[in-house]
Backbone bond lengths (Angstrom), bond angles and torsions (degrees), N, CA, C in turn:
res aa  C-N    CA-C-N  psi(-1)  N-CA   C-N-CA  omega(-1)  CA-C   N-CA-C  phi
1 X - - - 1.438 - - 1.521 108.95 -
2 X 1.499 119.53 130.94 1.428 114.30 174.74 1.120 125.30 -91.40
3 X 1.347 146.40 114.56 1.256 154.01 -176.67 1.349 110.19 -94.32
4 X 1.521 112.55 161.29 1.109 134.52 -158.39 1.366 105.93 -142.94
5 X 1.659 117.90 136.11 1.593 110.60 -176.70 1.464 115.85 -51.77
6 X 1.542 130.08 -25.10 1.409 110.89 179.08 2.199 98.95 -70.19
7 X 1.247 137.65 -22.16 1.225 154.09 177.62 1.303 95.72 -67.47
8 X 1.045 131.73 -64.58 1.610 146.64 -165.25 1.883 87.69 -59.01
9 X 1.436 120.02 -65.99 1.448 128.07 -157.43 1.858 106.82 -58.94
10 X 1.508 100.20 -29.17 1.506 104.29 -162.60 1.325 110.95 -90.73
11 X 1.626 133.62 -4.40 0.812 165.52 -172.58 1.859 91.28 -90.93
12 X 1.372 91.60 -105.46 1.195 91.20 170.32 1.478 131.27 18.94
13 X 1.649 90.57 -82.57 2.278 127.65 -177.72 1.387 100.83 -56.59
14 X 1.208 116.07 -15.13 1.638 120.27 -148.24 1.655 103.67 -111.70
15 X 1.514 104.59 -40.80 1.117 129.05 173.45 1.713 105.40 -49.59
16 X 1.061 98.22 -78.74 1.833 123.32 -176.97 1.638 112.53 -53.76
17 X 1.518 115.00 -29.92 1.425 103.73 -179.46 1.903 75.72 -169.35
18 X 1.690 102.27 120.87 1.547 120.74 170.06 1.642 106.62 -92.11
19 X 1.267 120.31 -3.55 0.901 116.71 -178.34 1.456 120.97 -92.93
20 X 1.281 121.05 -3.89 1.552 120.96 171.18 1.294 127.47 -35.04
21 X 1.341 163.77 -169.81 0.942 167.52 95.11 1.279 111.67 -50.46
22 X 1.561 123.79 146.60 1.873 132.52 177.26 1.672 101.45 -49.65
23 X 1.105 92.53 -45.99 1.759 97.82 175.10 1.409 127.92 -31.06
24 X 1.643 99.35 -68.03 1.414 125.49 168.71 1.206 124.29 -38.37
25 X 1.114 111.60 -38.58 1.452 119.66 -154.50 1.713 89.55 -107.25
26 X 1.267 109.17 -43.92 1.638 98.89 -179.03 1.307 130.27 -40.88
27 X 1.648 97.55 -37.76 1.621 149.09 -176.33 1.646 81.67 -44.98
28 X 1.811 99.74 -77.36 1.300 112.28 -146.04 1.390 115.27 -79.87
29 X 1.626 110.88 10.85 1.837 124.35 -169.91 1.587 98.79 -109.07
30 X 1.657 105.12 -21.99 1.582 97.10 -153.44 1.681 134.06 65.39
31 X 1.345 100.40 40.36 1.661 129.37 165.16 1.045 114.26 -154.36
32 X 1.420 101.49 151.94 1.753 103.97 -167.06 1.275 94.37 -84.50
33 X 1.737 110.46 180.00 1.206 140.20 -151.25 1.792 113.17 -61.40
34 X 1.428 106.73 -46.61 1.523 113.82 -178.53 2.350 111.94 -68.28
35 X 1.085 94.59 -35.65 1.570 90.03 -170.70 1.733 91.88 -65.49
36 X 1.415 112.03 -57.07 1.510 116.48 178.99 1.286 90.76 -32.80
37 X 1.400 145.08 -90.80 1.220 151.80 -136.61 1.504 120.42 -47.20
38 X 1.366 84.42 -35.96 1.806 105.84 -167.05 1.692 93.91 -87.30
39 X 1.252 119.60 -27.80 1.514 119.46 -179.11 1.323 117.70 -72.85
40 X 1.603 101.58 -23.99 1.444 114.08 -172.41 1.638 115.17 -89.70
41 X 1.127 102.40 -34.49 2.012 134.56 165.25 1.948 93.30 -39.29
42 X 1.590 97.99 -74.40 1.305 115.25 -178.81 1.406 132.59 -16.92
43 X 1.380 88.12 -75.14 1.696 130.11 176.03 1.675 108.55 -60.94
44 X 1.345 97.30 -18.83 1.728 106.60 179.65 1.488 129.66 -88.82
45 X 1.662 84.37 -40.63 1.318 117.94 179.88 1.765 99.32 -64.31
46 X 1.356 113.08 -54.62 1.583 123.05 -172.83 0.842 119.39 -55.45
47 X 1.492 133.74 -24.85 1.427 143.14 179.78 1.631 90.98 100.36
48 X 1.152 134.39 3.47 1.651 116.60 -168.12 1.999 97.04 -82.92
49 X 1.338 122.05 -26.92 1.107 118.19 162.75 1.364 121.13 -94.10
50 X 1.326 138.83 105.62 0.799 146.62 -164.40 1.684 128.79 -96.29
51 X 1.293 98.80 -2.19 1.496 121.24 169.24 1.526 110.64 150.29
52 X 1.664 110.49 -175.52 1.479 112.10 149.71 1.085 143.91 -151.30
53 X 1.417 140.62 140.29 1.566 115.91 -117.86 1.677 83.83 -135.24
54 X 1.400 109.65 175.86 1.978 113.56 162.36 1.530 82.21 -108.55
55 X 1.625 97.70 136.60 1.667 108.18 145.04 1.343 111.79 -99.64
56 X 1.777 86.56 136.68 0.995 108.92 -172.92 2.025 118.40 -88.98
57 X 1.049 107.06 149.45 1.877 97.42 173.30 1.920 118.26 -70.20
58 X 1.007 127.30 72.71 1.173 122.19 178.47 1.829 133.09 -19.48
59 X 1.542 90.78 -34.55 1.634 84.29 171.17 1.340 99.16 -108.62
60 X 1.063 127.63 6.63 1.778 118.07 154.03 1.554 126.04 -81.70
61 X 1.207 99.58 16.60 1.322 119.82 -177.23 2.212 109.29 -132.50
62 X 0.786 113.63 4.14 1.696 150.35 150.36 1.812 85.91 89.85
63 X 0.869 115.94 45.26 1.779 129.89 -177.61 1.676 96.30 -85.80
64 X 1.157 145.63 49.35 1.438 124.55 -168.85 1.594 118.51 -70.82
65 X 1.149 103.52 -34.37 1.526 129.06 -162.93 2.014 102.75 -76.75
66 X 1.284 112.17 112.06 1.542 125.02 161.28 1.482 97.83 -91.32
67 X 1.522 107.89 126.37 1.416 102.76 154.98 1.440 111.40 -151.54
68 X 1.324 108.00 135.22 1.935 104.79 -171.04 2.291 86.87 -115.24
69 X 1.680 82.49 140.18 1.461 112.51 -167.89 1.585 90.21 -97.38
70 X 1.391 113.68 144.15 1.469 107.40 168.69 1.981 107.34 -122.46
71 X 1.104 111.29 131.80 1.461 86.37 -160.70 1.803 92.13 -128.73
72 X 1.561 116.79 138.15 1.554 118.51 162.29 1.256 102.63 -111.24
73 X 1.407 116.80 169.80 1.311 126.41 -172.09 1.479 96.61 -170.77
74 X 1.829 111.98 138.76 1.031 129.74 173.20 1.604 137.89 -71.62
75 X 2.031 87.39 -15.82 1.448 99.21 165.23 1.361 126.02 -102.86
76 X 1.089 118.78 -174.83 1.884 121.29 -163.53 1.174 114.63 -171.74
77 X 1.497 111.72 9.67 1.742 119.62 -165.04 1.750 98.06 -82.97
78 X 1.123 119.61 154.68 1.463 130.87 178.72 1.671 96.12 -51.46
79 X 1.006 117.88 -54.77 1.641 137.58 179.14 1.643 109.09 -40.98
80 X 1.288 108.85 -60.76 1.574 112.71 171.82 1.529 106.25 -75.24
81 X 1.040 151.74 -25.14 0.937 167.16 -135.93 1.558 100.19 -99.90
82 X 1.861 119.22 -63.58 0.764 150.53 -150.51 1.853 91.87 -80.55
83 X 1.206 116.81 -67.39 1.259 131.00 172.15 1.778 130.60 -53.09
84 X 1.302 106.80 -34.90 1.433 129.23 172.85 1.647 108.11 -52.65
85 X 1.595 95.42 -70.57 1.433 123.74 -168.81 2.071 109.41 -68.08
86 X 1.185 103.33 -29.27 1.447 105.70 171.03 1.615 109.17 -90.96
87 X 1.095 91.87 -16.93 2.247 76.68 169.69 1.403 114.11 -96.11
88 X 1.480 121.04 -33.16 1.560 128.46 -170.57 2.112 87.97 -70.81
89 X 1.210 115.93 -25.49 1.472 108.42 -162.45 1.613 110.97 -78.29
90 X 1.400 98.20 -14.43 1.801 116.64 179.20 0.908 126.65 -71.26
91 X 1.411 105.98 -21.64 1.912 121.81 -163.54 0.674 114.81 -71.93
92 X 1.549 142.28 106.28 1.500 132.71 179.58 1.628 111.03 -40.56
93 X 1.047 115.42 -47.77 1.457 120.14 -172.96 1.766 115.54 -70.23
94 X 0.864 125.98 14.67 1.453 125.71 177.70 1.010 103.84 -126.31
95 X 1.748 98.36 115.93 1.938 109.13 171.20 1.087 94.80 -100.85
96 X 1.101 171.48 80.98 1.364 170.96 135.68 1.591 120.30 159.73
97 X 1.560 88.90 129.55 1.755 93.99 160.10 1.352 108.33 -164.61
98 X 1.830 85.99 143.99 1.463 104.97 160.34 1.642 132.16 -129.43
99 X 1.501 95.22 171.34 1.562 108.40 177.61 1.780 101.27 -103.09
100 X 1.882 101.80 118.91 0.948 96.97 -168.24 2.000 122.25 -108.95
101 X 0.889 128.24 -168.35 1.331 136.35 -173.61 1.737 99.27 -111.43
102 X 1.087 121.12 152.05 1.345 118.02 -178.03 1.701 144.15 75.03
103 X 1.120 158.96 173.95 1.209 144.97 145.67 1.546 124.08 11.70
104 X 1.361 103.19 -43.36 1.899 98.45 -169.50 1.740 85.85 -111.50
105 X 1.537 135.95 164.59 0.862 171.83 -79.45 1.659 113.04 169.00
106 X 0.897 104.07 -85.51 1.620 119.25 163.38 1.449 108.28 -132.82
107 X 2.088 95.91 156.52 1.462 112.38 176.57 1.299 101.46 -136.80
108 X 1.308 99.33 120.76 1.988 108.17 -166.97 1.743 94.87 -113.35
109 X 1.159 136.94 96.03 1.555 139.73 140.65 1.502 112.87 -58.14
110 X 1.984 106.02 111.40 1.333 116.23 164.69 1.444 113.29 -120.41
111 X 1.289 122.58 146.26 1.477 135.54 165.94 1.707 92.26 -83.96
112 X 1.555 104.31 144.61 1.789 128.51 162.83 1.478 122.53 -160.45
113 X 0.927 97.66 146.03 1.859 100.39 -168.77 1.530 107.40 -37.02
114 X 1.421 113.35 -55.66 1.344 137.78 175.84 1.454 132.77 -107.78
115 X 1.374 118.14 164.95 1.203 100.25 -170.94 2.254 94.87 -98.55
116 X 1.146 98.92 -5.46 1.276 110.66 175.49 1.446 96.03 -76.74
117 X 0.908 152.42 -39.26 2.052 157.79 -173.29 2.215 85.07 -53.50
118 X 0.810 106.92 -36.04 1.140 104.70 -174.25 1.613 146.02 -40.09
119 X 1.888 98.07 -34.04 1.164 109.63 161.89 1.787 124.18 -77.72
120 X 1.080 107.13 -21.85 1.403 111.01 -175.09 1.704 107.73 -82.11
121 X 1.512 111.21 -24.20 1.737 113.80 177.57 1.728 95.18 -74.16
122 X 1.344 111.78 -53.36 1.836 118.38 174.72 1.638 107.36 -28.62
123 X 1.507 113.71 -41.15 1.563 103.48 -163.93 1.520 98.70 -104.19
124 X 1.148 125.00 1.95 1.848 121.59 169.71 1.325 97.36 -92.75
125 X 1.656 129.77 -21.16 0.922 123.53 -167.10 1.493 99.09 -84.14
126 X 1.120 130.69 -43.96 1.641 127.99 -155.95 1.221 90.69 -96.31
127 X 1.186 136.76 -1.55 1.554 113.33 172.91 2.029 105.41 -95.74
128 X 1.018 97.55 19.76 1.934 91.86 -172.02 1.630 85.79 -92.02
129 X 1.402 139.13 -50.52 1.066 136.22 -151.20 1.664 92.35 -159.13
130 X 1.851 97.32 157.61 1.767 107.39 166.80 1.365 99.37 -72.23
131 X 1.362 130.24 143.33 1.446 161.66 119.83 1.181 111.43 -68.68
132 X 1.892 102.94 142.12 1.207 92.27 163.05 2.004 111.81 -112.72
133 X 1.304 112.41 -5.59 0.990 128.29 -173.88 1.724 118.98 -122.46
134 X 0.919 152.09 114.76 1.266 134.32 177.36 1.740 112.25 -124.40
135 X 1.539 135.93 102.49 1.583 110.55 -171.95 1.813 91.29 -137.58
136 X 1.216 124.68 160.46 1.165 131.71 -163.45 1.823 106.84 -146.61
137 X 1.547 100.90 144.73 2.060 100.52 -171.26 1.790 78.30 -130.59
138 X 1.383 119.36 148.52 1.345 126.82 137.06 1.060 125.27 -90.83
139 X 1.237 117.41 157.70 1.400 127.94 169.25 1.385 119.47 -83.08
140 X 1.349 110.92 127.33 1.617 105.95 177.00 1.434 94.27 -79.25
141 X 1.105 135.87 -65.11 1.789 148.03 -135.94 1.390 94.47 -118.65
142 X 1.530 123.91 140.80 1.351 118.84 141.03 1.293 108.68 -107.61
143 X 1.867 119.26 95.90 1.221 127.57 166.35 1.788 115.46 -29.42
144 X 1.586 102.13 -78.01 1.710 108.08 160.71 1.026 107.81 -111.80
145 X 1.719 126.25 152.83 1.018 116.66 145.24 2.019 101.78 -139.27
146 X 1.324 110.87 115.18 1.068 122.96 -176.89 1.759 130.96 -121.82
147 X 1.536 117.08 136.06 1.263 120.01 -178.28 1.781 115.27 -77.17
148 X 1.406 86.74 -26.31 1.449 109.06 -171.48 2.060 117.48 -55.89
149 X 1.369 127.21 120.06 1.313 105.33 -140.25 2.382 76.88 -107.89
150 X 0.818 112.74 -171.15 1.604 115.79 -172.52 1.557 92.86 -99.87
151 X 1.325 128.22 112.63 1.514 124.78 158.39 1.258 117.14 -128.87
């Protein structure tokens, strides 16, 4: 999809606070309300907006604990593959995962009250599929942590 700096700007406004009004943002693009609209239609239509959500405060929700799982595994069949990726996707506790390139296999980021909650996600985790590796780091600090993507 080709964008255009007023596209690039609304993104942006949209990014940082979804809650604007067409107005607002028209305000803040320098076009009135209908082209915004139709830009926003666009961008919706394209899949480049993909919804819009409230973020929420994670430890205001008693979530204190960051912890990213690093996981290898000896299998790779569509079958394990298929099964792995549909149970790790269930977990309430996993905001992110990937299939990775290199040394690790997968990288599963979960929020938990504690960093002690930890052993009991370890054994829902290894029972979805064989592993052959399973090791986990917390985070002390989240230097950044942002939804906001670079446009």
């Amino acid at each position: 999809m080709e964008l255009d700096d007023h596209d690039r700007k609304i993104l942006r406004l949209l990014q940082a606070n979804a809650d604007q009004t067409v107005q607002e943002l028209a305000d803040a693009v320098g076009l009135s309300a209908t082209p915004v609209n139709r830009r926003i239609r666009r961008m919706e239509e394209a899949g480049l907006i993909r919804g819009r959500v409230a973020l929420i405060d994670q430890e205001g929700l008693g979530l204190r604990a960051t912890l990213f799982i690093f996981v290898k595994t000896s299998r790779h069949d569509a079958d394990w593959l298929e099964r792995f990726s549909r149970g790790v996707a269930r977990l309430p506790e996993v905001i992110e995962f990937y299939r990775m390139s290199g040394e690790v296999d997968y990288l599963i980021k979960i929020a938990l009250p504690e960093i002690a909650d930890y052993d009991a996600f370890y054994k829902k985790l290894i029972a979805i599929a064989p592993l052959s590796d399973v090791s986990a780091s917390f985070a002390m600090e989240a230097i950044k942590n942002t939804t906001e993507l670079p446009v």
